[in-house]
C-alpha positions in Angstrom: 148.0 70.3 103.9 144.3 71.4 103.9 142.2 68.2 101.6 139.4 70.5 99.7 138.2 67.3 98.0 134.3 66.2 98.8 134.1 62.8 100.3 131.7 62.1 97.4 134.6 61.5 95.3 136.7 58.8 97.8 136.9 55.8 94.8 139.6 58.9 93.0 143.2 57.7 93.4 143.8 61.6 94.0 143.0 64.0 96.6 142.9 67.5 95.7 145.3 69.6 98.2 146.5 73.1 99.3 149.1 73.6 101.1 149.1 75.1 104.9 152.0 77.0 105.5 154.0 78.1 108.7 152.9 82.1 108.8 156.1 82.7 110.5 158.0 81.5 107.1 155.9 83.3 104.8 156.2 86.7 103.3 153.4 89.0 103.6 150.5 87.4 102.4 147.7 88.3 99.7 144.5 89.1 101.8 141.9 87.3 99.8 143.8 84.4 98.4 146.0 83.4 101.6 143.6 83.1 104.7 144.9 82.4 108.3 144.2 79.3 110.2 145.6 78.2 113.5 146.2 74.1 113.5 147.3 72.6 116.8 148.1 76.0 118.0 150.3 77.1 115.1 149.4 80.0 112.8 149.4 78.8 109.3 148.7 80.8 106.1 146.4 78.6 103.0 149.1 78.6 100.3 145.8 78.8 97.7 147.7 79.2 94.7 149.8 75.8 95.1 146.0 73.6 95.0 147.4 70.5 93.7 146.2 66.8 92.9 148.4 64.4 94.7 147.9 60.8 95.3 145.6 59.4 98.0 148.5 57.1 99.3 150.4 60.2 100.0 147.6 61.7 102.5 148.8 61.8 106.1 146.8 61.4 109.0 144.2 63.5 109.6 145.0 66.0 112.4 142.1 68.7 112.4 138.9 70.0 110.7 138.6 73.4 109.3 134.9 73.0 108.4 133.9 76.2 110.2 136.4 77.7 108.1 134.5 76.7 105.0 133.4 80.2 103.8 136.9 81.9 104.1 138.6 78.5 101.9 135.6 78.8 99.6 136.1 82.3 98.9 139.9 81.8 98.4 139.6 79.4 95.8 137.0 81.5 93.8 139.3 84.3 94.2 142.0 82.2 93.0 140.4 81.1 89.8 137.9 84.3 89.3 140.2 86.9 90.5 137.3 88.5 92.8 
């Protein structure tokens, strides 16, 4: 799972989430709304429209950064919720 929330809010007892998804289990996904990311060398598709709150207990470990990803995870979330 990809954590989209800014540190500025770490006193929340949620972390807002999307999901990061096996590309090799996924159908063919929506351009804008689904990027592609690789995470410890597997491909994995943002699952954008599955953004969910989910307690900060149930966080795992952190296991990568996709900070330099920032513009395509932005733009999938506006596209999610503007539809452009």
């Amino acid at each position: 799972m990809l954590d989209i929330q800014s540190d500025l809010f770490d006193t929340l007892a949620t972390r807002v989430v999307v999901p990061l998804v096996d590309e090799r289990i996924v159908g063919k996904p929506i351009f804008h709304l689904n990027p592609r990311f690789h995470i410890a060398d597997t491909p994995v598709i943002m699952s954008t429209a599955e953004i969910a709150g989910i307690p900060t207990g149930a966080v795992g470990k952190k296991i990568g950064s996709l900070k330099d990803q920032r513009n395509e995870i932005i733009a999938a979330l506006d596209f999610l919720i503007n539809g452009f």
